[in-house]
Each structure stands twice: as C-alpha cells, then as structure tokens.
RODRENDO-33928 format. One record per residue (C-alpha): residue number from 1; residue in three letters; x, y, z. Coordinates in Angstrom, 3 decimals. Layout:
BEGIN
[NUM,'ALA',[X,Y,Z]]
...
//
This chain:
BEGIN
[1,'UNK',[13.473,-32.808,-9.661]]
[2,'UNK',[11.320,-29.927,-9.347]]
[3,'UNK',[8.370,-30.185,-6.960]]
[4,'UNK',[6.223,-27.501,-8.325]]
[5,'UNK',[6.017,-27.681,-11.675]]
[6,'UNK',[5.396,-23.843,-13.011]]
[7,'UNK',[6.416,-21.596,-15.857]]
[8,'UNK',[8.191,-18.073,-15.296]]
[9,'UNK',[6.746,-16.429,-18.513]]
[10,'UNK',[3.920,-14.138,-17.892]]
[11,'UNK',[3.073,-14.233,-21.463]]
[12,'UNK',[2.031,-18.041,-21.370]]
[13,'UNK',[-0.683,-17.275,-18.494]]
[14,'UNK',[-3.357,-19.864,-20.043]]
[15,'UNK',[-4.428,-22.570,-17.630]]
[16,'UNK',[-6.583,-25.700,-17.400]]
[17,'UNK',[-7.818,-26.608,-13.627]]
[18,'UNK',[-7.881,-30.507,-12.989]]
[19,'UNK',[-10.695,-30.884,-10.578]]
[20,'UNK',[-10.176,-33.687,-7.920]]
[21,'UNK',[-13.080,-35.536,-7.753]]
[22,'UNK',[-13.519,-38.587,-5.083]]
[23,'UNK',[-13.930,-41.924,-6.228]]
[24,'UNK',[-14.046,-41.601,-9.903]]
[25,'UNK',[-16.604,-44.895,-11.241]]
[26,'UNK',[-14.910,-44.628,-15.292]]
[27,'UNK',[-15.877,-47.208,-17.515]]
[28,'UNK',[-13.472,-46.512,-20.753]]
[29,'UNK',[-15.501,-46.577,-23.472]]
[30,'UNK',[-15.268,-43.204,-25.459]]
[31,'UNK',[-19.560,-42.663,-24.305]]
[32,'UNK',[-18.852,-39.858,-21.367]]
[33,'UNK',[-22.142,-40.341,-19.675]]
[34,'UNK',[-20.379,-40.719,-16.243]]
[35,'UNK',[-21.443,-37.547,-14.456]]
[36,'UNK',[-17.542,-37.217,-13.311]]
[37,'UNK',[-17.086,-35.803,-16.765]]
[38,'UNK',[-19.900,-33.443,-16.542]]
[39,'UNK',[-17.985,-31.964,-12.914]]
[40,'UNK',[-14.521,-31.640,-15.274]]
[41,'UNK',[-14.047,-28.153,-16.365]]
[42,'UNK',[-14.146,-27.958,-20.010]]
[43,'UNK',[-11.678,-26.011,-22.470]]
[44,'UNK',[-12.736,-25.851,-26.201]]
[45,'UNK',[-11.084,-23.002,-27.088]]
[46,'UNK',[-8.648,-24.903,-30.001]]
[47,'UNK',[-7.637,-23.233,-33.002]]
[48,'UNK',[-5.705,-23.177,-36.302]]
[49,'UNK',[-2.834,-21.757,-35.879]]
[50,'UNK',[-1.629,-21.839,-39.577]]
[51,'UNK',[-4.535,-21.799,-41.422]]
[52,'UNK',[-7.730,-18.764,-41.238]]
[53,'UNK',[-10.424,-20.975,-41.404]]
[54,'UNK',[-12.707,-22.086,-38.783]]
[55,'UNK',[-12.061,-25.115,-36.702]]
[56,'UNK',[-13.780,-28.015,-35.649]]
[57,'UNK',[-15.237,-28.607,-32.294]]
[58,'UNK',[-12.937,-30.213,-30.025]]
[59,'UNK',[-13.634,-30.220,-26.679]]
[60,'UNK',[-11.096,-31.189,-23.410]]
[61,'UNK',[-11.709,-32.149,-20.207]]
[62,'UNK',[-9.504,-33.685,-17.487]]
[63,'UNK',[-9.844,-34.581,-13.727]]
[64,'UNK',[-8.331,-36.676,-11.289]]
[65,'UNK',[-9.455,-38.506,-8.189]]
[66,'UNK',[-7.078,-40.679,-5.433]]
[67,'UNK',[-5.167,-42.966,-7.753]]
[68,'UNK',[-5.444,-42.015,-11.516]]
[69,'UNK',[-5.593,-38.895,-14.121]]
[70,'UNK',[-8.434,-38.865,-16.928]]
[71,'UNK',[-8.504,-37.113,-19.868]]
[72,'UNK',[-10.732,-37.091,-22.317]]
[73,'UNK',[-11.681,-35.219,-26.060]]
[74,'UNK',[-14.654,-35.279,-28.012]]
[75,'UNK',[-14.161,-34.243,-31.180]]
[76,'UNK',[-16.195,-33.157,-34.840]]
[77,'UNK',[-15.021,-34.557,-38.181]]
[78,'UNK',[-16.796,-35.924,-40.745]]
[79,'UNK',[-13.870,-37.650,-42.476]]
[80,'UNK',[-12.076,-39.901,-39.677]]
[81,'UNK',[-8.790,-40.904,-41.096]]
[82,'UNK',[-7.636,-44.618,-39.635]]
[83,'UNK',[-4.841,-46.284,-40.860]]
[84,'UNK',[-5.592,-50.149,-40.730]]
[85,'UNK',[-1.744,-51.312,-40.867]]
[86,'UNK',[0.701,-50.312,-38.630]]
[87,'UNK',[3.951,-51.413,-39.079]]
[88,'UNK',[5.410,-49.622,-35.796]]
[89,'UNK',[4.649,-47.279,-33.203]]
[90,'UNK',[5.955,-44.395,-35.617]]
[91,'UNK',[3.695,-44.710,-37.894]]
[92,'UNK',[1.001,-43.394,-36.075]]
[93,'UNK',[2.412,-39.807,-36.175]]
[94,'UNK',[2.209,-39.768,-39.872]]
[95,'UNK',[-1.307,-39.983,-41.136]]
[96,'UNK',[-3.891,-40.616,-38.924]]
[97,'UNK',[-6.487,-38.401,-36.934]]
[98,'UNK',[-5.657,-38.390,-33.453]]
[99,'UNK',[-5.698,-36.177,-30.143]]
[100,'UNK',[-2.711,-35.534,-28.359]]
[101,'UNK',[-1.456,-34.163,-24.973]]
[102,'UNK',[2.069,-33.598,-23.625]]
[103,'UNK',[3.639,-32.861,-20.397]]
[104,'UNK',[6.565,-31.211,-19.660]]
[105,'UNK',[8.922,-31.310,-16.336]]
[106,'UNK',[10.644,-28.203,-16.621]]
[107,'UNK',[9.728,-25.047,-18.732]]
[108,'UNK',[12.503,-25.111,-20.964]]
[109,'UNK',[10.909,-28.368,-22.260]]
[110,'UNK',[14.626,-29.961,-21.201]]
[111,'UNK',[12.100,-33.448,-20.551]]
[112,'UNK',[8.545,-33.680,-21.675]]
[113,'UNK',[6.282,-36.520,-22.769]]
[114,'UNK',[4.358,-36.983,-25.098]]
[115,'UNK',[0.739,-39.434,-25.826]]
[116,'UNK',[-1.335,-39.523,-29.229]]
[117,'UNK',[-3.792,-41.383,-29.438]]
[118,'UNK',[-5.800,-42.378,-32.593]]
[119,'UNK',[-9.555,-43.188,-32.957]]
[120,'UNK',[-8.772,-46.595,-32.261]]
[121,'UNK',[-7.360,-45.545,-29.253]]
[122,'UNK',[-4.047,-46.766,-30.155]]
[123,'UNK',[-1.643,-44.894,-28.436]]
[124,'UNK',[2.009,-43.323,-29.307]]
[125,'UNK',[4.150,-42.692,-26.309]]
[126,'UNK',[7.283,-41.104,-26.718]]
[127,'UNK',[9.715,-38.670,-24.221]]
[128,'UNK',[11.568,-35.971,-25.545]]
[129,'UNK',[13.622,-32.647,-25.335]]
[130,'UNK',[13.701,-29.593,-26.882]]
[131,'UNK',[14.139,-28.875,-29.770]]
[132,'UNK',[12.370,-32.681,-31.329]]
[133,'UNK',[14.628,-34.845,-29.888]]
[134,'UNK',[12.484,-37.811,-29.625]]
[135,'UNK',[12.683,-41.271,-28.146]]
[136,'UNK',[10.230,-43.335,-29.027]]
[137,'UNK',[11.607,-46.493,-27.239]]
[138,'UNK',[9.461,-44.278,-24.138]]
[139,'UNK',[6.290,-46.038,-23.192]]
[140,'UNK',[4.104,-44.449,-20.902]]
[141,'UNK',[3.209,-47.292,-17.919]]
[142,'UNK',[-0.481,-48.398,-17.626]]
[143,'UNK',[-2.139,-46.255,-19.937]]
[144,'UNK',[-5.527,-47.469,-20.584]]
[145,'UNK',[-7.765,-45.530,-23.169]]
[146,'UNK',[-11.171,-45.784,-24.583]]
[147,'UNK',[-13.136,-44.608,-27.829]]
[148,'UNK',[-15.961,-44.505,-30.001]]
[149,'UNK',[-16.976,-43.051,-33.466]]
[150,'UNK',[-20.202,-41.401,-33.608]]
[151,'UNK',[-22.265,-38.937,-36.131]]
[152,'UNK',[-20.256,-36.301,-35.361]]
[153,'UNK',[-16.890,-37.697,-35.191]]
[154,'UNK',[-15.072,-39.076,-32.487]]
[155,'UNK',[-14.559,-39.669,-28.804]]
[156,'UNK',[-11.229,-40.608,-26.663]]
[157,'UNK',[-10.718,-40.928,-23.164]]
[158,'UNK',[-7.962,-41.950,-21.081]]
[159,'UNK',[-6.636,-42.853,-18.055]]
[160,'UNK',[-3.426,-43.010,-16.343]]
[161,'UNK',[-2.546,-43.815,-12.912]]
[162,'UNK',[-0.835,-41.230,-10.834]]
[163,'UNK',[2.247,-43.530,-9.830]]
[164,'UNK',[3.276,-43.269,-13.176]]
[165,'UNK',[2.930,-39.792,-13.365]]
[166,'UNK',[4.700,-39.120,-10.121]]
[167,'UNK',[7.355,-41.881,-11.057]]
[168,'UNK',[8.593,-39.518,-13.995]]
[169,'UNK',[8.794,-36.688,-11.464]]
[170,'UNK',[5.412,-34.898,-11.709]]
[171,'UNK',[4.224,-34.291,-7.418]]
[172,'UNK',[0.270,-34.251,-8.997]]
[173,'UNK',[-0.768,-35.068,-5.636]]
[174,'UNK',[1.288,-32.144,-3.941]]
[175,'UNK',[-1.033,-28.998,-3.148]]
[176,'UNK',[-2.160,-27.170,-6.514]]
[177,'UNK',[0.531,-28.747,-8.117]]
[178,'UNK',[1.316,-26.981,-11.924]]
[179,'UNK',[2.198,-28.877,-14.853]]
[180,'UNK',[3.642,-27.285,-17.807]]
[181,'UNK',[1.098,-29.145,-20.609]]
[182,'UNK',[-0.237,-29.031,-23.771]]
[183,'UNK',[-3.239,-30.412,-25.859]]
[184,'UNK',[-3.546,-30.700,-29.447]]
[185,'UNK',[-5.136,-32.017,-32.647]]
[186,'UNK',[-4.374,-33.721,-35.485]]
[187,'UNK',[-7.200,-34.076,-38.521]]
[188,'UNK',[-6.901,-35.062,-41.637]]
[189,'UNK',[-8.980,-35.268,-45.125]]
[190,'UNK',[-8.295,-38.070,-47.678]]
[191,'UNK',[-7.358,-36.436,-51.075]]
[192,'UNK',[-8.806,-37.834,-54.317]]
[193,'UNK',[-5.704,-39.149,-54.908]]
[194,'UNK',[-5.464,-41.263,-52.093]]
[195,'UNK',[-3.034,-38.884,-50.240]]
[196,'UNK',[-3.872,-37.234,-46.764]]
[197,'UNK',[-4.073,-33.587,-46.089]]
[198,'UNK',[-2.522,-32.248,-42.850]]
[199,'UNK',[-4.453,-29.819,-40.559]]
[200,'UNK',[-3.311,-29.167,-36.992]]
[201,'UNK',[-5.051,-27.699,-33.498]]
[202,'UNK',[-3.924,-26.575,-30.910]]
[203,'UNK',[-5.467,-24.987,-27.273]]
[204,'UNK',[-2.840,-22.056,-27.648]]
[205,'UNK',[-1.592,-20.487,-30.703]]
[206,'UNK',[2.235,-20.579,-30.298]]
[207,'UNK',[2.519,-17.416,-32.984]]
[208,'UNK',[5.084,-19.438,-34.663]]
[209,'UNK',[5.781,-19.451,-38.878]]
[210,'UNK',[6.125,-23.098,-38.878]]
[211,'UNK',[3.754,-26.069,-38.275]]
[212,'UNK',[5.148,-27.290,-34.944]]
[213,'UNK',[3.888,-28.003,-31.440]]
[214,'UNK',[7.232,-28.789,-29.626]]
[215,'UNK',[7.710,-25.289,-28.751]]
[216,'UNK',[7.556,-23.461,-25.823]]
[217,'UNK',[4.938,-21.313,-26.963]]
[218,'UNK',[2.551,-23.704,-27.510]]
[219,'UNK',[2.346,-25.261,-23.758]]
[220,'UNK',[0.178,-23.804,-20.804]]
[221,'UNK',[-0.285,-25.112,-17.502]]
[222,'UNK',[-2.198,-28.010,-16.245]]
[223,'UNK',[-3.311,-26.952,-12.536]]
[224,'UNK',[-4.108,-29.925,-10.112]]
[225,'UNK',[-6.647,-28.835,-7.312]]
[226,'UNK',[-6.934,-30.265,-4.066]]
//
C-alpha cells in the first residue's frame, strides 16, 4: 500500500488543497453557513467536456479537521431530477441529478472508489478498477451526508470519517498527503416525453471522444495540508 498517494504525469498537474481546520462544529444540513466552509478553498472551475455550451455553477469545497473529511457542492439547476422509487442501489446511476467524487489508490486507477450522491442525499458507493469494473456490493463505512433544495438548485455536503479513509489505504493524516481524486456532475432535464436528457461535468476535461469519467485523464489530485 502506497503511503503517498501521487501521480507521475506532469500533464495532470491540477490540484485541490484540503485545508485542515481544528475542531470542525458541522451540522449536515445542505445550509453551509458554518464559517469552516467559508476557510475551505473553493474550485468551480467544472466544465462540459462533450458539449460547447456553458455550464452551470457548481461549486466544491473540501476540508478536514482531526477525525473526519467534508465535502461539500452547491450547485445551479433549475430542473432537479429525483427519482422517487428506487429499486436498488444501481439505480441511482441512471437518471437522477447528483454530485459525485472518486478516489483513487494508485494512478493507474488499479483501485478507486467511488460516492454519488443525489439531492436526497442518497448515496451510491461502489469500488472499482480500471477500465469500469465495478462492484457495487462496496459500501463506503459511516458516510453521513446532508442536503437541501433551494432557488437556485441544490446543496450536498458530506462527511466521512478518516478511519475509513485510512482503512482502505489512503495515509490522509500523513504530511501533505496526495490523493489521486476526482469530482464530477451529473444533471439532467426531463424531456416532454417523459424521458431524461444526460449532461455531464467534470473539474478537468479528460480530452476524451466518449462520455466517460473512469479515465485517467479525468482525475487530479486531492492535497491534504497539515
């Protein structure tokens, strides 16, 4: 198991700093007005990579403090997308408007996990190796996660505690630890028809042809600072 987690290609150079910040007070309710989010650094730089049209806001922030990792995404849309039955955990990857984050062990994305979460704040946990060889029996321990609709769209935050993390293998309390990571997007408008049309973000553009986020190209690095 590696203990610093880092990536070899010079070409995938973009990076997200997870501030450590003391005694975190987070009440999960998809509101941010905790002043520990205002201290995360914020990335909103998420784009269509297969479309030329302008994206929505979405907006990512992240920090950590002495036992568990928050995340958090606000997001616009003014069509949220729920689906009120789910059958299984599966079905949440087909139709619904989420926010999603993975994180990867090794750069050759040999073991990487993966959490969406819809506006519900339902979440899909599943492991898996390249090239989208999933396991969705995976469930990632102790997750808790918060959200909440507003005019705009919607809000989700999480939290996970940073046993689990460093049970998979990820040292995030090790000195500027680096995690191979990356966040995404899925939004969706309902068709007259009743059908749903796909539309996907991403914080990097992977410079792939097809729609598809398990790639190498399409994770950066999550940087943990002491």
């Amino acid at each position: 198991m590696l203990l610093i987690i880092s990536c070899n290609n010079q070409n995938d150079a973009k990076k997200y700093i997870v501030k450590n910040i003391p005694k975190a007070d987070i009440k999960l309710d998809g509101i941010l007005d905790e002043g520990e989010w205002q201290k995360a650094n914020l990335t909103n730089h998420f784009v269509f990579p297969w479309e030329n049209t302008k994206p929505p806001k979405t907006e990512f922030r992240a920090f950590y403090d002495t036992d568990y990792f928050y995340y958090s995404f606000i997001t616009e849309d003014d069509e949220i997308v729920i689906d009120t039955v789910i059958n299984n955990d599966e079905n949440l990857i087909e139709g619904e408007d989420r926010v999603e984050i993975y994180l990867s062990l090794d750069d050759e994305l040999k073991e990487y996990y993966c959490l969406e979460v819809d506006v519900k704040g339902r979440v899909l946990s599943y492991s898996s190796s390249f090239h989208r060889q999933f396991d969705f029996s995976w469930e990632c321990p102790e997750i808790k996660t918060g959200t909440a609709i507003n005019d705009n769209g919607y809000v989700v935050e999480a939290r996970i505690p940073l046993s689990s993390l460093e049970a998979l293998g990820f040292p995030v309390r090790e000195a500027n630890c680096m995690i191979r990571a990356g966040m995404f997007r899925a939004q969706f408008n309902r068709l007259s028809n009743g059908e749903v049309e796909w539309h996907w973000l991403s914080w990097i553009d992977p410079n792939i042809k097809e729609e598809d986020f398990h790639v190498h190209s399409s994770f950066g690095h999550l940087i943990f600072e002491k």
